[in-house]
KOLSE-512590 format. One record per residue (C-alpha): residue number from 0; residue in one letter; x, y, z. Coordinates in Angstrom, 2 decimals. Layout:
# KOLSE-512590
<kolpa><seke>NUM</seke><pamar>a</pamar><east>X</east><north>Y</north><up>Z</up></kolpa>
...
This chain:
# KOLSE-512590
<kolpa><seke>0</seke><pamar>x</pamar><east>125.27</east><north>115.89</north><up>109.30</up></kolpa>
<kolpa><seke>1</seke><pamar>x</pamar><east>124.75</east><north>113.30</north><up>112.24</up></kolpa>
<kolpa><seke>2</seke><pamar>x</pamar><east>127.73</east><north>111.29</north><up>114.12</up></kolpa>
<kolpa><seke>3</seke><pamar>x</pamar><east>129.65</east><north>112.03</north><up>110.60</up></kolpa>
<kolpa><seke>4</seke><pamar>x</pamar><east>126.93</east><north>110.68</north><up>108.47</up></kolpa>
<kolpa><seke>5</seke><pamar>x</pamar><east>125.84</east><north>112.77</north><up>105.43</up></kolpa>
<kolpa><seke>6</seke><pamar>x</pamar><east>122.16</east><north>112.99</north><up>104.91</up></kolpa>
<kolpa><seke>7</seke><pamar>x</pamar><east>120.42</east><north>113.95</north><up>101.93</up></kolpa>
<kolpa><seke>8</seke><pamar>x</pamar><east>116.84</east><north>114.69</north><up>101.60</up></kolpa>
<kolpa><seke>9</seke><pamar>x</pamar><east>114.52</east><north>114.51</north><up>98.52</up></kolpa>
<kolpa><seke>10</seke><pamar>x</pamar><east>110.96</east><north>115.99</north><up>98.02</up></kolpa>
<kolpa><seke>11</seke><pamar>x</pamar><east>108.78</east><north>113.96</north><up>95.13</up></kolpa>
<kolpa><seke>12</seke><pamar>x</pamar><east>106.98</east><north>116.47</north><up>93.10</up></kolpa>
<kolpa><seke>13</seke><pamar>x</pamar><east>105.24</east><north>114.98</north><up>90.61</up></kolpa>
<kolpa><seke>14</seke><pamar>x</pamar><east>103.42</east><north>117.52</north><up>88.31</up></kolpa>
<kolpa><seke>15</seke><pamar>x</pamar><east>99.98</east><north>115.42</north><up>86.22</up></kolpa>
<kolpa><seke>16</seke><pamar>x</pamar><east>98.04</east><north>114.53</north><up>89.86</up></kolpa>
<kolpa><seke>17</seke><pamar>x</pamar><east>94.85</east><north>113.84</north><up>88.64</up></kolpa>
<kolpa><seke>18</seke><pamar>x</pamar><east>92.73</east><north>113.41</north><up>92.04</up></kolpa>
<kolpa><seke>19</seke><pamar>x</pamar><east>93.70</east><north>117.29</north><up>92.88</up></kolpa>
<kolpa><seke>20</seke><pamar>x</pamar><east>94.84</east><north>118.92</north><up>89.46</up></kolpa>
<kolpa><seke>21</seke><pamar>x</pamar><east>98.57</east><north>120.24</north><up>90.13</up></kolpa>
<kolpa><seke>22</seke><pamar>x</pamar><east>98.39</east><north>119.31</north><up>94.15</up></kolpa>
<kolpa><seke>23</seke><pamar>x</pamar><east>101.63</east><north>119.89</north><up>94.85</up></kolpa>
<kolpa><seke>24</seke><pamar>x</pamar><east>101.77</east><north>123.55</north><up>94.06</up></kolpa>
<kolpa><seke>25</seke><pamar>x</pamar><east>98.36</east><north>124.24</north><up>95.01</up></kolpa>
<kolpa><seke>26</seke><pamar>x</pamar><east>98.00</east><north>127.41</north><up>97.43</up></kolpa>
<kolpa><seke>27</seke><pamar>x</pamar><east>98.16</east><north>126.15</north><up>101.29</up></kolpa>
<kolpa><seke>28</seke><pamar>x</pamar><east>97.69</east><north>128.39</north><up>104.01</up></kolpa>
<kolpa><seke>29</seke><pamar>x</pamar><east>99.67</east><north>131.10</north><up>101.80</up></kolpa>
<kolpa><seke>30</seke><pamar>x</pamar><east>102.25</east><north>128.90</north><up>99.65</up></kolpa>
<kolpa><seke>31</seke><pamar>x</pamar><east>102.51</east><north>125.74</north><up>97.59</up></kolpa>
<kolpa><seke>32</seke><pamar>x</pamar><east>101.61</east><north>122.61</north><up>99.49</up></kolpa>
<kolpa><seke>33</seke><pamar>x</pamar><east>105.40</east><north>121.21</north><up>98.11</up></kolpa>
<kolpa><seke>34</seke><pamar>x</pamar><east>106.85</east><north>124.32</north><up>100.14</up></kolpa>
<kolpa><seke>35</seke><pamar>x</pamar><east>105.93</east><north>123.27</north><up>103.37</up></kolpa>
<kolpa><seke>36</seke><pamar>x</pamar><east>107.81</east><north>119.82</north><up>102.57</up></kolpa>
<kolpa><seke>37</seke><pamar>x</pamar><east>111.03</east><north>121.79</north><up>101.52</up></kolpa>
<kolpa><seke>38</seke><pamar>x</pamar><east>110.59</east><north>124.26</north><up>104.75</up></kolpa>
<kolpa><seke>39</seke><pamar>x</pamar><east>110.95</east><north>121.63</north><up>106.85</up></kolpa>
<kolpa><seke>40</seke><pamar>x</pamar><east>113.97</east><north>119.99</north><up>105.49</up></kolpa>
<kolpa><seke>41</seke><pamar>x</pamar><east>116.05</east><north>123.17</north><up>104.97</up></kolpa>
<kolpa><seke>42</seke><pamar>x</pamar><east>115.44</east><north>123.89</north><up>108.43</up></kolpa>
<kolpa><seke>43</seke><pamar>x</pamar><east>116.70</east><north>120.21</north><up>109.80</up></kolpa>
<kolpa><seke>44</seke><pamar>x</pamar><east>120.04</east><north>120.89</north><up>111.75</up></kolpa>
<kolpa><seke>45</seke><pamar>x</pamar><east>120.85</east><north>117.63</north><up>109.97</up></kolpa>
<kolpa><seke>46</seke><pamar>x</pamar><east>119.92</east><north>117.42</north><up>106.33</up></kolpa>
<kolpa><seke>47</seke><pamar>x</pamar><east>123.03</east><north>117.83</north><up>104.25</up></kolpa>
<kolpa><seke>48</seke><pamar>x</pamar><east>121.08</east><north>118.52</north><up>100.70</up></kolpa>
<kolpa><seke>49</seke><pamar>x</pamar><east>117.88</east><north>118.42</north><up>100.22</up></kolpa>
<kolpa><seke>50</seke><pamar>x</pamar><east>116.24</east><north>118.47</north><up>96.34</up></kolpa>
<kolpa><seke>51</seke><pamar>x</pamar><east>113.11</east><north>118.20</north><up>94.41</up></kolpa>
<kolpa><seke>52</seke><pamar>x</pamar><east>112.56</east><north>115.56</north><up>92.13</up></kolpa>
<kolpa><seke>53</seke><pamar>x</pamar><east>110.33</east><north>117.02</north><up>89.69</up></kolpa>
<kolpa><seke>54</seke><pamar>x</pamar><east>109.26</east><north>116.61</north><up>86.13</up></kolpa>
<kolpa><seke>55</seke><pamar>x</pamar><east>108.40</east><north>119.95</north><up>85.70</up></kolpa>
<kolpa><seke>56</seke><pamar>x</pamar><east>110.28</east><north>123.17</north><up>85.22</up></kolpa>
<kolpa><seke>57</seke><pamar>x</pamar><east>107.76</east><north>125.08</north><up>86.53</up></kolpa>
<kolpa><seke>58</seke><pamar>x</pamar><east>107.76</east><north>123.18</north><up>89.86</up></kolpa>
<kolpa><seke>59</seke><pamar>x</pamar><east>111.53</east><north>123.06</north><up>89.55</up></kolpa>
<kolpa><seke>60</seke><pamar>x</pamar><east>111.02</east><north>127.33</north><up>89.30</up></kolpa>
<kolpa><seke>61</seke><pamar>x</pamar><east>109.33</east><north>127.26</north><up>92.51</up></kolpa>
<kolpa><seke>62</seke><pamar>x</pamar><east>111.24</east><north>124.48</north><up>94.84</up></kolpa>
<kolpa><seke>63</seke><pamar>x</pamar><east>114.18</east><north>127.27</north><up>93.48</up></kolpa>
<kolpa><seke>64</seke><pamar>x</pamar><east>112.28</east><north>130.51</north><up>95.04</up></kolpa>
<kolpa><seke>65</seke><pamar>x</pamar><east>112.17</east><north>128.55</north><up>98.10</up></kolpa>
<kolpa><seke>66</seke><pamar>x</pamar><east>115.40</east><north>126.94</north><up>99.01</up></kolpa>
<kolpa><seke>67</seke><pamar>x</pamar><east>115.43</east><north>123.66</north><up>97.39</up></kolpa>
<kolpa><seke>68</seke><pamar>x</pamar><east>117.98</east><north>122.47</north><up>95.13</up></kolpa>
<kolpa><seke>69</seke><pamar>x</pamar><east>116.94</east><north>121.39</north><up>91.38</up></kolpa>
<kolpa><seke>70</seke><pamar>x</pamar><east>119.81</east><north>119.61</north><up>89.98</up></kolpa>
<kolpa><seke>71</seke><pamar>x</pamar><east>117.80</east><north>117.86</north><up>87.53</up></kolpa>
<kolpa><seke>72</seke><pamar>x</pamar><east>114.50</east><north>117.17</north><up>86.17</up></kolpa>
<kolpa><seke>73</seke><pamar>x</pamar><east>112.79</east><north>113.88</north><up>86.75</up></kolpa>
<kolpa><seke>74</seke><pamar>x</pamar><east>112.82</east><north>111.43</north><up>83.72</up></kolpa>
<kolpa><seke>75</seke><pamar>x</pamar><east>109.12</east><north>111.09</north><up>82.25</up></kolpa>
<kolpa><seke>76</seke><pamar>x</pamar><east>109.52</east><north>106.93</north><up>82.46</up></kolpa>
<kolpa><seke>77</seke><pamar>x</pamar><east>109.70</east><north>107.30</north><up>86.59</up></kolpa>
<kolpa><seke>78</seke><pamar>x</pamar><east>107.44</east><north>109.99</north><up>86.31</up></kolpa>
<kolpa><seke>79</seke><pamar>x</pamar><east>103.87</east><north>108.20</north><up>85.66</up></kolpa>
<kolpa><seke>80</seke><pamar>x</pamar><east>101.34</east><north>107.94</north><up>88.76</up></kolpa>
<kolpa><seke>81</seke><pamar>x</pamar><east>102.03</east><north>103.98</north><up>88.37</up></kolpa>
<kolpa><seke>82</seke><pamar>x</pamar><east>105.88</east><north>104.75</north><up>88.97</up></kolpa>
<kolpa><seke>83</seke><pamar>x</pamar><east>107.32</east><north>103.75</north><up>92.22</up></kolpa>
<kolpa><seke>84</seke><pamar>x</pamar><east>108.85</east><north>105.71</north><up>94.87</up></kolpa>
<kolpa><seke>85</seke><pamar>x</pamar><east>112.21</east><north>103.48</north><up>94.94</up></kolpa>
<kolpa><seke>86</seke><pamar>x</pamar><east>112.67</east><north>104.46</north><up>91.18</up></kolpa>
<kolpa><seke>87</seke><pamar>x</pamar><east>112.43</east><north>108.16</north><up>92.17</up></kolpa>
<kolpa><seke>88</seke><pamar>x</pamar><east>115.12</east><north>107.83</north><up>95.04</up></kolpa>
<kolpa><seke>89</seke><pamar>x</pamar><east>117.16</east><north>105.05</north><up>93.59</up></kolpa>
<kolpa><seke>90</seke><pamar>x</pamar><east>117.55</east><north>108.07</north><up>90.10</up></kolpa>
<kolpa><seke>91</seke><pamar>x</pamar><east>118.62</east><north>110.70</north><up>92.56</up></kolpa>
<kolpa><seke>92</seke><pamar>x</pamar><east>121.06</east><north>108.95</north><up>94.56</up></kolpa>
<kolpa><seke>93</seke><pamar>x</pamar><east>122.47</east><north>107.27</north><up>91.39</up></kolpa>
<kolpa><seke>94</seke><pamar>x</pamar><east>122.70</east><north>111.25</north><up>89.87</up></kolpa>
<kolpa><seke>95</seke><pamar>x</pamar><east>124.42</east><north>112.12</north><up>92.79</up></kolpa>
<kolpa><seke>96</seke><pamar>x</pamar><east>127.07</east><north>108.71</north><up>92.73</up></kolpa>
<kolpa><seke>97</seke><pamar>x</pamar><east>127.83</east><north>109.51</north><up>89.81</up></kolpa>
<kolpa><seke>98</seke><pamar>x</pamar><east>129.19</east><north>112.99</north><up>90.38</up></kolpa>
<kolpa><seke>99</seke><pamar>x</pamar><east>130.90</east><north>111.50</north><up>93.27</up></kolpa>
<kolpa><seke>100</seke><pamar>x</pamar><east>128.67</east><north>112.39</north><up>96.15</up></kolpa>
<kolpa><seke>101</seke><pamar>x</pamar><east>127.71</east><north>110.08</north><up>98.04</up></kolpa>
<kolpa><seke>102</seke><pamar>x</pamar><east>125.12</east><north>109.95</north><up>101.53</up></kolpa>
<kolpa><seke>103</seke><pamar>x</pamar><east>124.86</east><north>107.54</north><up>104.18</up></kolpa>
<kolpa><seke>104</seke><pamar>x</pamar><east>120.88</east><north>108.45</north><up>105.46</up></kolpa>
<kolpa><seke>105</seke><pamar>x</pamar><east>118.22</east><north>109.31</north><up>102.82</up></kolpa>
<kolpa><seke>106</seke><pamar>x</pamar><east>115.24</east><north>111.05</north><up>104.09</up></kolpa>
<kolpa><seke>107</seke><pamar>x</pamar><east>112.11</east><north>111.17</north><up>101.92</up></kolpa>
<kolpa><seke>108</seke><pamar>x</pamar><east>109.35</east><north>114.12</north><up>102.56</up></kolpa>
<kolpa><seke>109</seke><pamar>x</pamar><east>106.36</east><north>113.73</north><up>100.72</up></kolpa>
<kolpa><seke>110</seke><pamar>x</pamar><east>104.43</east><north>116.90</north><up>99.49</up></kolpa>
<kolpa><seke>111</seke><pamar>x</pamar><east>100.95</east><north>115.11</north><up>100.75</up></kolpa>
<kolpa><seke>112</seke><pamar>x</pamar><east>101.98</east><north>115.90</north><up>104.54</up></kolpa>
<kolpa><seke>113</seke><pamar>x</pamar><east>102.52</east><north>119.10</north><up>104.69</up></kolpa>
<kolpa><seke>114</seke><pamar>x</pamar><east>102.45</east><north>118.92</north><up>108.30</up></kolpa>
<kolpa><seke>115</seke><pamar>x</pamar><east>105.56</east><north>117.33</north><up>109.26</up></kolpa>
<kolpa><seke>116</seke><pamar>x</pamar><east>107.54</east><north>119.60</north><up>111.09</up></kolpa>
<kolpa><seke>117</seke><pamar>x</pamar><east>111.44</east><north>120.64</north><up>111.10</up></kolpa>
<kolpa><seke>118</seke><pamar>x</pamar><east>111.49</east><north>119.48</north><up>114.69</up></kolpa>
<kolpa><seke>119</seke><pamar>x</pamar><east>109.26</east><north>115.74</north><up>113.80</up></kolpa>
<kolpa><seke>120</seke><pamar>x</pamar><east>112.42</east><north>115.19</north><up>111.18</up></kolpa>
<kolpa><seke>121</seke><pamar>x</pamar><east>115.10</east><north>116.00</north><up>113.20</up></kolpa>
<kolpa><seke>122</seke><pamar>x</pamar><east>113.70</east><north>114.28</north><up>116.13</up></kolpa>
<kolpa><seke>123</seke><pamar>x</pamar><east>113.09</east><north>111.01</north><up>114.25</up></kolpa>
<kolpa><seke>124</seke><pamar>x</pamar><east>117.33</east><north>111.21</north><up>112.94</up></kolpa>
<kolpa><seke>125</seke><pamar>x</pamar><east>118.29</east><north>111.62</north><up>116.08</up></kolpa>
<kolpa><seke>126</seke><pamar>x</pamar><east>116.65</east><north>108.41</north><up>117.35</up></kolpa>
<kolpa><seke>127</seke><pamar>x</pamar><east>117.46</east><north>106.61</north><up>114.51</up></kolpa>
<kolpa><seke>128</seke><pamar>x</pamar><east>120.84</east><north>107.87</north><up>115.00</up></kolpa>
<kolpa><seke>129</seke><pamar>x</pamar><east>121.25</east><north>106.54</north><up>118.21</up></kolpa>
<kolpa><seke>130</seke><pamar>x</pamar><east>121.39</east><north>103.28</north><up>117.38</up></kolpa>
<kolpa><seke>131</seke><pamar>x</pamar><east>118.22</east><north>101.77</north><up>119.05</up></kolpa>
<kolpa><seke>132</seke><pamar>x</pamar><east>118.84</east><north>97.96</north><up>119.10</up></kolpa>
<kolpa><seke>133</seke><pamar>x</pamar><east>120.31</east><north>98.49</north><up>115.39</up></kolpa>
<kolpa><seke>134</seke><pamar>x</pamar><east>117.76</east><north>100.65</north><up>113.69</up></kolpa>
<kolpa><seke>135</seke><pamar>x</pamar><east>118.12</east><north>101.16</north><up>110.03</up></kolpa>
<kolpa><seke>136</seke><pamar>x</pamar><east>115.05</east><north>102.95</north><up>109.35</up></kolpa>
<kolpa><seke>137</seke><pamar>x</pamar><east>112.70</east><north>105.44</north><up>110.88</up></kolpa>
<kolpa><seke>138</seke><pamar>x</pamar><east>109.06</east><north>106.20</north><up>109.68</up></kolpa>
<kolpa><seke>139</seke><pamar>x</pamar><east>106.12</east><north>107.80</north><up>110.71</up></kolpa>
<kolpa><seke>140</seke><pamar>x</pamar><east>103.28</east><north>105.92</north><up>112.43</up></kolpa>
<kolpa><seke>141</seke><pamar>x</pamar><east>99.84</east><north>107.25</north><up>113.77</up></kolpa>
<kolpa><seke>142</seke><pamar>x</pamar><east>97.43</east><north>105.17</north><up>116.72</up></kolpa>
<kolpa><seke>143</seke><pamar>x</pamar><east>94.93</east><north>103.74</north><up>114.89</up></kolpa>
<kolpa><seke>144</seke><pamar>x</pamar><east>91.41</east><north>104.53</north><up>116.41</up></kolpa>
<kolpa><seke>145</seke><pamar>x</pamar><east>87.71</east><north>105.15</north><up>114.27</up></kolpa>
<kolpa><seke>146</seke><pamar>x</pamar><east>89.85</east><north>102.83</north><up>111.71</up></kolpa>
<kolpa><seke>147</seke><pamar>x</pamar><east>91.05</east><north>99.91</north><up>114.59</up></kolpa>
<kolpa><seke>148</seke><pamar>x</pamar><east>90.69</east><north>96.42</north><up>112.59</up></kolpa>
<kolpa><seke>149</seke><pamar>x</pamar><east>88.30</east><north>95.59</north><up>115.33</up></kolpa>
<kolpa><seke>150</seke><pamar>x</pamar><east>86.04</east><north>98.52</north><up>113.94</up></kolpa>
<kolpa><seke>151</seke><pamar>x</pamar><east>86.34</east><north>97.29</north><up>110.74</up></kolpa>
<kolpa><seke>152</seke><pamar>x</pamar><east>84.19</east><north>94.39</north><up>108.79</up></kolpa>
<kolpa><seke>153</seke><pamar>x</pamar><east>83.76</east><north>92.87</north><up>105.03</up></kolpa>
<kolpa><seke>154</seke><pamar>x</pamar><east>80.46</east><north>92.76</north><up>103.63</up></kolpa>
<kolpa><seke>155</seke><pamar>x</pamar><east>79.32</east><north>89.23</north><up>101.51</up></kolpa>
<kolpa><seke>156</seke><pamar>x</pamar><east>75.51</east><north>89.96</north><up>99.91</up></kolpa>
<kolpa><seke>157</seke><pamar>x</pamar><east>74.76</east><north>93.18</north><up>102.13</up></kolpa>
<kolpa><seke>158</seke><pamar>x</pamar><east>75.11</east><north>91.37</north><up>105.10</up></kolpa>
<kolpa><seke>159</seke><pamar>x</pamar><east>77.96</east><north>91.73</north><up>107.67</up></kolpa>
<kolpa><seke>160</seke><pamar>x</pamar><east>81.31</east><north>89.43</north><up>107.32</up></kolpa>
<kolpa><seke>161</seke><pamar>x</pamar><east>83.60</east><north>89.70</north><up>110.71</up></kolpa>
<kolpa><seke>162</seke><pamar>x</pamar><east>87.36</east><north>89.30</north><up>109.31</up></kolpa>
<kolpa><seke>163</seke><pamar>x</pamar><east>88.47</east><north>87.41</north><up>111.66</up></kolpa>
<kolpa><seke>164</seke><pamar>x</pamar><east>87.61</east><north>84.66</north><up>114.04</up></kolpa>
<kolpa><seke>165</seke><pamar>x</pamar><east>88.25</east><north>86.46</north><up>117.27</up></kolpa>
<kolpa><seke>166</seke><pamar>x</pamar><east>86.49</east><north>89.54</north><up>116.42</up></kolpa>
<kolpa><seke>167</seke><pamar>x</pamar><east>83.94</east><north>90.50</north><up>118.75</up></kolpa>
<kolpa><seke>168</seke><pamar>x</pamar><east>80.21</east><north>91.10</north><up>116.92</up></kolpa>
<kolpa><seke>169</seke><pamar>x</pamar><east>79.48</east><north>93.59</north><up>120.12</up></kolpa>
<kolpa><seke>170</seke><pamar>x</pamar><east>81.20</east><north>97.07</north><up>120.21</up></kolpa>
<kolpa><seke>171</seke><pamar>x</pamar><east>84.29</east><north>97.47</north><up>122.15</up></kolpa>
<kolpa><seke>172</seke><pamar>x</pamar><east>85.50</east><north>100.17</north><up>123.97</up></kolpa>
<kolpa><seke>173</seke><pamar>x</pamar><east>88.05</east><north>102.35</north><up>122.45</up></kolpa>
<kolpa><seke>174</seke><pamar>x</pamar><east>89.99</east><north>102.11</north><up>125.49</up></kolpa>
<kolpa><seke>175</seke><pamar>x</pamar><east>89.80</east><north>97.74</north><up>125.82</up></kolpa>
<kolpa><seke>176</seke><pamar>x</pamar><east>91.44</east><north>97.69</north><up>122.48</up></kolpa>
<kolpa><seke>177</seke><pamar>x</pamar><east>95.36</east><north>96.65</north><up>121.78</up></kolpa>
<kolpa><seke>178</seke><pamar>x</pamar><east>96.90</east><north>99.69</north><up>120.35</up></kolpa>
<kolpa><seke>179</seke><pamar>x</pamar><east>97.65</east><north>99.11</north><up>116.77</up></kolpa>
<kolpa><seke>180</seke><pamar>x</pamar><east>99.09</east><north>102.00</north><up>114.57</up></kolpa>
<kolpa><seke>181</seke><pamar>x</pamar><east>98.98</east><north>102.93</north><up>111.11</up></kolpa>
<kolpa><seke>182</seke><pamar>x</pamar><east>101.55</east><north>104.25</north><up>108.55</up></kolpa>
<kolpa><seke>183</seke><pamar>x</pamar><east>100.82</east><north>107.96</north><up>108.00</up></kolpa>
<kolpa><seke>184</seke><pamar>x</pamar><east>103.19</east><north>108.89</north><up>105.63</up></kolpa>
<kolpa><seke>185</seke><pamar>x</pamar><east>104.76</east><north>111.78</north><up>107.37</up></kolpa>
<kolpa><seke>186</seke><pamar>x</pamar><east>108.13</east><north>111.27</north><up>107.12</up></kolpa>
<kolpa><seke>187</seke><pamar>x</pamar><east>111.05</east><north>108.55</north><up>105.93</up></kolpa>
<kolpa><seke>188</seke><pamar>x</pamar><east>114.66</east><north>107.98</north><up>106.88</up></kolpa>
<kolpa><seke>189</seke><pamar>x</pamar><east>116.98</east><north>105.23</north><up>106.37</up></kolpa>
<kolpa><seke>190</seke><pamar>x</pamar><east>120.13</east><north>104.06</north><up>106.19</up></kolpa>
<kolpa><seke>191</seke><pamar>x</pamar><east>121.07</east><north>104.41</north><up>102.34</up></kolpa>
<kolpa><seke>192</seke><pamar>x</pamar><east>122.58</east><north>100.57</north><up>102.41</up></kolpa>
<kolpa><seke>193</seke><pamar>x</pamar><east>119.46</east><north>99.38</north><up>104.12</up></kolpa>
<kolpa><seke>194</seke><pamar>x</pamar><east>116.92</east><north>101.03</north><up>101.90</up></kolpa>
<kolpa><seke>195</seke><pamar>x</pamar><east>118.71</east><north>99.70</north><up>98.58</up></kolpa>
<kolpa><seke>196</seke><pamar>x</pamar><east>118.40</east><north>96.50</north><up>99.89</up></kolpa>
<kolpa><seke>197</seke><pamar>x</pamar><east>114.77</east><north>96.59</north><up>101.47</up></kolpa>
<kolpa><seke>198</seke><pamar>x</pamar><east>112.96</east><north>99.22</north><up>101.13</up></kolpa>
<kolpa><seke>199</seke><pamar>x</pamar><east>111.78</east><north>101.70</north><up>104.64</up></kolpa>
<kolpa><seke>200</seke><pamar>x</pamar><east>109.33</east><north>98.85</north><up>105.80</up></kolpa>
<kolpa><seke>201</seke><pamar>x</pamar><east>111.26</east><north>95.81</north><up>107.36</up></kolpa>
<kolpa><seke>202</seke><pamar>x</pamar><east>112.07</east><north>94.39</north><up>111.07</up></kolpa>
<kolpa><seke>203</seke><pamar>x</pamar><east>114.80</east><north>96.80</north><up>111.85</up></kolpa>
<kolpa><seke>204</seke><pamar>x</pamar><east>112.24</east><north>100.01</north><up>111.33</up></kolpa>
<kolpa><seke>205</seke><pamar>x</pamar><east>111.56</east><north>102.04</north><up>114.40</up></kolpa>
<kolpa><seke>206</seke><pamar>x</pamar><east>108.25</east><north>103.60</north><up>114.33</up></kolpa>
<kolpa><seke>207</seke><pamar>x</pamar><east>108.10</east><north>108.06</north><up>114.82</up></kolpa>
<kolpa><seke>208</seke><pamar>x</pamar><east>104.49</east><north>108.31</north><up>116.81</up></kolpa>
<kolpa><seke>209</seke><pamar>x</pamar><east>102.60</east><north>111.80</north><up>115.56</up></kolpa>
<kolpa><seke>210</seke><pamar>x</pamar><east>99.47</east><north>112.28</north><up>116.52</up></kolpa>
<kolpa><seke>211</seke><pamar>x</pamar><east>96.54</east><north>112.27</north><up>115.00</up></kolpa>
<kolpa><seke>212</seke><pamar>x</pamar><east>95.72</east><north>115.58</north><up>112.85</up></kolpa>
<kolpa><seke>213</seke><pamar>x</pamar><east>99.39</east><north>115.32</north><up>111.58</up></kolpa>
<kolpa><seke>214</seke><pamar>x</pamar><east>98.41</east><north>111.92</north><up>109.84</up></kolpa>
<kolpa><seke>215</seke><pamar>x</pamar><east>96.48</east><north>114.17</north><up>107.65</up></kolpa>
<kolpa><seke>216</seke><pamar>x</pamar><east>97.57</east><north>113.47</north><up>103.60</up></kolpa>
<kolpa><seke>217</seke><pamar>x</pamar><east>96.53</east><north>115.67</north><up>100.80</up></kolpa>
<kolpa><seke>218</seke><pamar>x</pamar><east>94.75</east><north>113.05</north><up>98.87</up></kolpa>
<kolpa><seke>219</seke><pamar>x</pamar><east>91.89</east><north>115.05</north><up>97.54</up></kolpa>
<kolpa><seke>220</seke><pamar>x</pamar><east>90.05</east><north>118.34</north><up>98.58</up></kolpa>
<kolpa><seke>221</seke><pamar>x</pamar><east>88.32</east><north>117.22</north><up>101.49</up></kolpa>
<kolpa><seke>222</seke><pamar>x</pamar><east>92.26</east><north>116.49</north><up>102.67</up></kolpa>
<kolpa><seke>223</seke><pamar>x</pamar><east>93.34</east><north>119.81</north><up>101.81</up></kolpa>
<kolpa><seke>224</seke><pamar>x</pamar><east>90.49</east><north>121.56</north><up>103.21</up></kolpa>
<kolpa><seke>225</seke><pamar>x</pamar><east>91.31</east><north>120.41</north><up>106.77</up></kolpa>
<kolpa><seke>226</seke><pamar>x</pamar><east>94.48</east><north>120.41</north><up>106.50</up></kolpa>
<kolpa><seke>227</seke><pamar>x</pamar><east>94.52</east><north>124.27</north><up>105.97</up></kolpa>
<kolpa><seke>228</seke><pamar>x</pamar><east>92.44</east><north>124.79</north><up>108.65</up></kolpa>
<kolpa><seke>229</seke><pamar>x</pamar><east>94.17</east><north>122.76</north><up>110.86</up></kolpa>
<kolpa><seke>230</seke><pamar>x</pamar><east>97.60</east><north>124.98</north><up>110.09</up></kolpa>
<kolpa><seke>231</seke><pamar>x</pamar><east>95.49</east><north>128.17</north><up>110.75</up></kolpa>
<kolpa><seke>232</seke><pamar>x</pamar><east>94.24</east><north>126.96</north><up>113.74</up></kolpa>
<kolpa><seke>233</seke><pamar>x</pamar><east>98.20</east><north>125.43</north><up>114.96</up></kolpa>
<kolpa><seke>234</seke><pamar>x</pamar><east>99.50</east><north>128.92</north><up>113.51</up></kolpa>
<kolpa><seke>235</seke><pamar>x</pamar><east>101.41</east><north>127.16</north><up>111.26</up></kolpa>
<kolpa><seke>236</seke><pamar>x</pamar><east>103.75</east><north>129.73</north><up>109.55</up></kolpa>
């Protein structure tokens, strides 16, 4: 708890990933890659509760050996790869209404970035917190660089197609560019009001700046791979 506000925090577990069979309780740097998600919430000065939303008992069975609270398992209809992640929040918070619990700041930790930190979430809750110019949301952001827009063209019968007008056809230097930033996934928080009524992405979202090998998401081997050696290499532990 923040300023009197209860938070709750939820880690999506989905078991049936098909890019990286069972992902999110595949062995990283020494536990499941879902673990690292839970670590850092449990360890938030802030985080009230924080749960797994799983469809599987034998996730459930390990988010329990680590910490997390299980109070139910996930539905199979808002369990699909096609289902979205407001059905999976907007279940658990109704779960929890309806026992009469109720939060004012959801924060969402996806498995996928297992390198968001206890000290990344409660830094981004207390600026949120703070009130900046009527923040409702906070989420993580990373500089965009090898993947600026300017870097980036179409191509129409193997030949080159600039996406804009004002795109230069010369290279530009990395350091002439405007800075433009991506969403990396790393962490959500938001007002539980303001997320009902418009999801994390809208004009009153601040933006939590990590840098770049914490934008990492476990999307397929090649993810996972370098993410695990860039925890062995941070001492990640």
């Amino acid at each position: 708890m923040l300023n009197g506000k209860k938070i709750i925090a939820i880690v999506p577990a989905r078991s049936g990933s098909k890019g990286l069979v069972d992902k999110n309780i595949k062995n990283l740097n020494g536990k499941p890659l879902m673990t690292w998600s839970i670590g850092a919430g449990l360890g938030s000065k802030y985080v009230d509760k924080l749960i797994v939303s799983t469809d599987s008992k034998k996730y459930a069975e390990i988010a329990l050996d680590f910490g997390a609270e299980v109070p139910f398992i996930r539905p199979k209809e808002i369990s699909a790869d096609t289902s979205s992640r407001k059905k999976v929040i907007v279940h658990a918070l109704s779960f929890f209404e309806n026992k009469g619990e109720q939060y004012d700041y959801i924060v969402f930790l996806e498995p996928t970035s297992p390198l968001t930190t206890t000290e990344d979430l409660d830094a981004s809750i207390e600026r949120l917190l703070s009130d900046v110019d009527g923040a409702e949301s906070i989420v993580g952001v990373s500089l965009s660089e090898a993947t600026h827009p300017d870097f980036m063209v179409g191509l129409e019968n193997g030949f080159l197609k600039f996406l804009n007008k004002g795109q230069k056809s010369s290279v530009v230097r990395r350091q002439d560019l405007e800075q433009v930033y991506f969403y990396d996934g790393s962490l959500y928080v938001s007002k539980v009001d303001a997320y009902l009524d418009k999801e994390f992405y809208h004009e009153k979202t601040l933006g939590y700046v990590t840098p770049k090998w914490k934008s990492l998401e476990v999307d397929d081997i090649y993810d996972f791979i370098m993410i695990e050696a860039i925890m062995q290499h941070k001492e990640y532990k």
